[in-house]
C-alpha positions as a Markdown table, in Angstrom:
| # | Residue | x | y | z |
|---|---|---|---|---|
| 1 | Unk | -2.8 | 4.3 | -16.3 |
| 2 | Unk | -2.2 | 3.5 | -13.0 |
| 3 | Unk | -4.8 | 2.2 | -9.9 |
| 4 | Unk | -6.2 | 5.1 | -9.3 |
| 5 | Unk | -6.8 | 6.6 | -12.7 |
| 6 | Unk | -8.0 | 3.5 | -14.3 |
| 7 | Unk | -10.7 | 3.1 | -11.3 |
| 8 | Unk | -11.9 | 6.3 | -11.4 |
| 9 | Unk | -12.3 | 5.9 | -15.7 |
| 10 | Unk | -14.2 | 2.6 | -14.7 |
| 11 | Unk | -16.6 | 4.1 | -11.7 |
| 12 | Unk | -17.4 | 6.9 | -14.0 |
| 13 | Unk | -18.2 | 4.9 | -16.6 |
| 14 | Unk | -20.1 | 2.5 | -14.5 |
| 15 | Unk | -21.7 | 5.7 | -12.9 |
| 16 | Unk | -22.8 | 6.8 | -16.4 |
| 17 | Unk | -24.3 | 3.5 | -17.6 |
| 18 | Unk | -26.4 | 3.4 | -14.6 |
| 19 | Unk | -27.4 | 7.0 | -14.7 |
| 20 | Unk | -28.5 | 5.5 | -18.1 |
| 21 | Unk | -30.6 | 2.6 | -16.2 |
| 22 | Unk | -32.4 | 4.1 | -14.4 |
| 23 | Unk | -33.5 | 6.8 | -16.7 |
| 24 | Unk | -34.7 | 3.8 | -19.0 |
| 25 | Unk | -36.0 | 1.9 | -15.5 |
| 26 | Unk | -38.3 | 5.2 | -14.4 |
| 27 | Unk | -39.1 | 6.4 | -17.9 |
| 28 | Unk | -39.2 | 3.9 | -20.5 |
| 29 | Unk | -42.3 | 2.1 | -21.6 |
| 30 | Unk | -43.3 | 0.2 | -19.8 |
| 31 | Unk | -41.4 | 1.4 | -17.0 |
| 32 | Unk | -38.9 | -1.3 | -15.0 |
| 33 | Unk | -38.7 | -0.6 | -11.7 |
| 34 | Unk | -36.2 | -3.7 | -11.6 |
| 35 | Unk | -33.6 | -1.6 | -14.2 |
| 36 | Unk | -34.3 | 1.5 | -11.8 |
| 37 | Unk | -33.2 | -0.4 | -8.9 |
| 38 | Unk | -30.0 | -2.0 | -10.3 |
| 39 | Unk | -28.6 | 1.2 | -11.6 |
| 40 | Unk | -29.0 | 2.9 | -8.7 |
| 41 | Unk | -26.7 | -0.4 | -6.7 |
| 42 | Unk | -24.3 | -0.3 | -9.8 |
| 43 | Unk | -23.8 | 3.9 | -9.4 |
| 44 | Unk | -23.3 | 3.4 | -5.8 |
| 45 | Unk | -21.4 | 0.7 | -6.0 |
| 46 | Unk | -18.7 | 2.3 | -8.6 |
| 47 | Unk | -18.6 | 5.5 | -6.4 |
| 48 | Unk | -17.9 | 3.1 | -3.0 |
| 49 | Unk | -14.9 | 1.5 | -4.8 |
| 50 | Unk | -13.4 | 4.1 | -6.1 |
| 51 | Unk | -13.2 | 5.9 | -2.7 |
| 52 | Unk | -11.8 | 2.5 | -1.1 |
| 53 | Unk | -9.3 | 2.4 | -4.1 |
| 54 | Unk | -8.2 | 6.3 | -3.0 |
| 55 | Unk | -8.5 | 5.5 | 0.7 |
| 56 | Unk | -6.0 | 2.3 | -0.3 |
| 57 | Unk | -4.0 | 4.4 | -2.4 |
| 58 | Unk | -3.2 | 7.9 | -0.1 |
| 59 | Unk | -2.5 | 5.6 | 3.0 |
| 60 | Unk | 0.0 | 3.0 | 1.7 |
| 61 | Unk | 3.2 | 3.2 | 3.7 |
| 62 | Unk | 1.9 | 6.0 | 6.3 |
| 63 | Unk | 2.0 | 5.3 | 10.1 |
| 64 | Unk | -0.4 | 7.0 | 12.0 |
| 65 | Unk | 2.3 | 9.0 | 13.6 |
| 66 | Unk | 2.4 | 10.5 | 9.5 |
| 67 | Unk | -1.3 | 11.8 | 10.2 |
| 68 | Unk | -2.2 | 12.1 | 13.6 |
| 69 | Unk | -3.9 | 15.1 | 15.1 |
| 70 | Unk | -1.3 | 16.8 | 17.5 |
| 71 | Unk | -3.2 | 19.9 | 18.3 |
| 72 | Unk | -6.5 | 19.0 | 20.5 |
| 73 | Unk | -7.5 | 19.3 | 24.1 |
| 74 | Unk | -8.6 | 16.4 | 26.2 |
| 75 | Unk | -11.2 | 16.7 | 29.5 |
| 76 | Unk | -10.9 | 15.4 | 32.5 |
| 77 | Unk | -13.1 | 11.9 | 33.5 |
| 78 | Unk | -15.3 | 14.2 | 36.1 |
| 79 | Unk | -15.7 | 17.3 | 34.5 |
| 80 | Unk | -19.0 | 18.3 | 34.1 |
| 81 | Unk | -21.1 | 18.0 | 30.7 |
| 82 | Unk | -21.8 | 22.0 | 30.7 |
| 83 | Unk | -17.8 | 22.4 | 30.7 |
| 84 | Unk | -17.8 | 20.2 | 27.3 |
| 85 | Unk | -20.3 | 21.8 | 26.0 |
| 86 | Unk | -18.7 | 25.2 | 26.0 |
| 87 | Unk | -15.3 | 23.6 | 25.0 |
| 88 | Unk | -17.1 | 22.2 | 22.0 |
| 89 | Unk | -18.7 | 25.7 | 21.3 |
| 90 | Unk | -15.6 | 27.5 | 21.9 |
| 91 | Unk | -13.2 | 25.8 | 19.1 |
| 92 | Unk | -13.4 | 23.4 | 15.8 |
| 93 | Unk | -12.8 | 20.3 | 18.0 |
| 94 | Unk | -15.7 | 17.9 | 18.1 |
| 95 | Unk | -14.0 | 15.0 | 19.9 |
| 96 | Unk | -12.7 | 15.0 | 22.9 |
| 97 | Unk | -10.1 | 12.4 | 24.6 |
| 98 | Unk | -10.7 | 12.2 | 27.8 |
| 99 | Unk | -8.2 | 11.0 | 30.7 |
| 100 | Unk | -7.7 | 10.6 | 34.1 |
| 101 | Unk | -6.0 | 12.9 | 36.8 |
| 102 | Unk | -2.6 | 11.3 | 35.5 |
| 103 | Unk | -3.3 | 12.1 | 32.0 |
| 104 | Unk | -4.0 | 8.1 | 30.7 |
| 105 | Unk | -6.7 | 7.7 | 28.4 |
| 106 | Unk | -10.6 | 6.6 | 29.8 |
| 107 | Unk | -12.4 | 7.2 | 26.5 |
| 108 | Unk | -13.6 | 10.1 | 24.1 |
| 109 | Unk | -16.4 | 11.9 | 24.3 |
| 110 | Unk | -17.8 | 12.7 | 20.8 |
| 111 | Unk | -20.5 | 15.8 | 19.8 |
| 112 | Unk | -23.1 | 12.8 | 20.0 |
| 113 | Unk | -22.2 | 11.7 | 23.3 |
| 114 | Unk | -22.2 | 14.8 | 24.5 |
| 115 | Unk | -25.4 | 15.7 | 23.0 |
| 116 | Unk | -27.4 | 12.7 | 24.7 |
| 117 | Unk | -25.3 | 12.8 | 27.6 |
| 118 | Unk | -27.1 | 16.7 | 28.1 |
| 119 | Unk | -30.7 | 15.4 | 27.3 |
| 120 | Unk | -30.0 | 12.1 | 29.6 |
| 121 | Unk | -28.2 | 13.4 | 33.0 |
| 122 | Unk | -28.3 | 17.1 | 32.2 |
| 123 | Unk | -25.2 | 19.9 | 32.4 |
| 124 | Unk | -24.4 | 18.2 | 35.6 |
| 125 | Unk | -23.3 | 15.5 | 34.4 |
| 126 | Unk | -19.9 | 14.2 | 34.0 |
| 127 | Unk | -18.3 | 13.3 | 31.1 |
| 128 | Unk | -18.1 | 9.9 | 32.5 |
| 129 | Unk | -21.4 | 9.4 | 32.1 |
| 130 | Unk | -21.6 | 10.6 | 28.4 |
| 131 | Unk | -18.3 | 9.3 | 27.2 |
| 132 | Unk | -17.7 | 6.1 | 24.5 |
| 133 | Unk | -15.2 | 3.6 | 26.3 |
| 134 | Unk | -13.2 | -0.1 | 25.6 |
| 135 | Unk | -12.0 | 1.9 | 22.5 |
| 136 | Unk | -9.2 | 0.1 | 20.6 |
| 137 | Unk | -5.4 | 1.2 | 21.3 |
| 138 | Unk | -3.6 | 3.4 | 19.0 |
| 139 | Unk | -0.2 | 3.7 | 19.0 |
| 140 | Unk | 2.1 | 6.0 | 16.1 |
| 141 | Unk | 3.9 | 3.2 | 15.3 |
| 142 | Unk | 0.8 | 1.3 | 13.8 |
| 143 | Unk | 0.0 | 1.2 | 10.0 |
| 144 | Unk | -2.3 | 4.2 | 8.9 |
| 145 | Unk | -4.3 | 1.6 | 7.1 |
| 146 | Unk | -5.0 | -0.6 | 10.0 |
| 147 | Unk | -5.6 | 2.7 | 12.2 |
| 148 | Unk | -8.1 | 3.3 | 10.0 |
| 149 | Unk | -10.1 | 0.0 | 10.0 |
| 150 | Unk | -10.0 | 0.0 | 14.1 |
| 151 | Unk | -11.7 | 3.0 | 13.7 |
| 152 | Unk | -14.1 | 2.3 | 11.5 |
| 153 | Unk | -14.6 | -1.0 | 13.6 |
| 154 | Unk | -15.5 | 1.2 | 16.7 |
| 155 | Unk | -17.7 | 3.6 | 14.9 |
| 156 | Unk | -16.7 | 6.5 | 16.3 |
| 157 | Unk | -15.7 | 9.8 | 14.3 |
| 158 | Unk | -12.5 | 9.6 | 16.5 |
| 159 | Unk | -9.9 | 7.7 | 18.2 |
| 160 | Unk | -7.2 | 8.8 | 20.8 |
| 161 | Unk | -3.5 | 7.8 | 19.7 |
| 162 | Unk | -1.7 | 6.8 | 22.7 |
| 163 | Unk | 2.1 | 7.1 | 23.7 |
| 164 | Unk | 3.6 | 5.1 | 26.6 |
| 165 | Unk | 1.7 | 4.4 | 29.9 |
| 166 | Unk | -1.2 | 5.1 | 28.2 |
| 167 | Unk | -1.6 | 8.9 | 28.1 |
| 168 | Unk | -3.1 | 10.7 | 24.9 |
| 169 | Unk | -0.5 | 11.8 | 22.9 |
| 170 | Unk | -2.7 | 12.5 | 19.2 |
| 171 | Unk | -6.4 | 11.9 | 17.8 |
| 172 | Unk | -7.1 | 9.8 | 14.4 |
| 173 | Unk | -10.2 | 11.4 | 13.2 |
| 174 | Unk | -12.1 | 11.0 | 10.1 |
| 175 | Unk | -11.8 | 15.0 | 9.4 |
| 176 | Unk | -8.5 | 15.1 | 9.6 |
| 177 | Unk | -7.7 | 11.5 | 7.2 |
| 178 | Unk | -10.9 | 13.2 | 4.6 |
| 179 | Unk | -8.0 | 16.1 | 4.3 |
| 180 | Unk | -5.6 | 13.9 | 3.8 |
| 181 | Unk | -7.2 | 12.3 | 0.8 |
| 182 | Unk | -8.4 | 15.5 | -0.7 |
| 183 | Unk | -4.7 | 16.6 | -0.8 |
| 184 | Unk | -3.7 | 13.5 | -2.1 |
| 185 | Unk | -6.7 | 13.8 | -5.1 |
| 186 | Unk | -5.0 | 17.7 | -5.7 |
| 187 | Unk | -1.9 | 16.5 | -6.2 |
| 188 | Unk | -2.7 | 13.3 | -8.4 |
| 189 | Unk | -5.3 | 15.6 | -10.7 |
């Protein structure tokens, strides 16, 4: 059947037999709140391992180069919080890299950062003071699947890719690798 298709048989059978759990845990008599609570690990469990299997599967032999976001806009290190607000209101980009005045990369300034950057230091800010830093280094070159576990290491929703001397060059974010697997799913289905 293949990886793929045989995990997502087995998660939605294992899905379905704890659906079936825990309607026996809640409702059967006497009711086993024990039952209830293992279905619920075993239907979340199935669904996590299927998407790791998909995840796996969609980014084998890509290089972040494959999948990088090539169409964002960075802010400057000092520019004010207000400016990042409306840049964030203006467009669909929710991250921001931001770099020095010769372009190399300082950090990123995510919607969250920005938002308690506002309510901490107020629109006059700077990004500096609002911005998530000692980010890992991207580079194109690197395996997509190893991009991706730097970024989920740092815990941002972002990452800037960067090219030589350190200047921005493309974004990882988890928007644009979700697309990635829902075209992957499209054309597997």
């Amino acid at each position: 059947l293949g990886l793929v298709k045989a995990t997502r048989i087995a998660a939605r059978v294992g899905q379905a037999m704890a659906f079936l759990f825990g309607l026996v845990g809640a409702f059967g008599e006497p009711a086993r709140p024990l039952l209830l609570l293992v279905g619920l690990f075993v239907f979340i469990g199935a669904g996590s391992e299927l998407a790791a299997v998909e995840t796996r599967t969609a980014t084998r032999g890509l290089a972040l180069r494959d999948v990088m976001v090539t169409n964002y806009r960075t802010i400057p290190v000092h520019a004010r919080l207000e400016l990042a607000a409306a840049m964030l209101l203006d467009g669909e980009q929710r991250e921001f890299p931001v770099v020095d005045n010769f372009g190399k990369t300082e950090g990123i300034l995510t919607r969250e950062g920005l938002i308690k950057g506002l309510a901490g230091v107020g629109p006059q800010g700077t990004v500096a003071e609002a911005m998530a830093t000692r980010l890992p280094v991207l580079v194109p070159e690197m395996a997509l699947d190893e991009a991706l576990a730097l970024l989920k290491g740092a815990g941002l929703p972002a990452l800037p890719v960067q090219g030589g001397e350190g200047t921005v060059i493309g974004m990882l974010t988890l928007d644009n690798v979700m697309d990635l697997l829902l075209l992957t799913r499209s054309r597997a289905v």
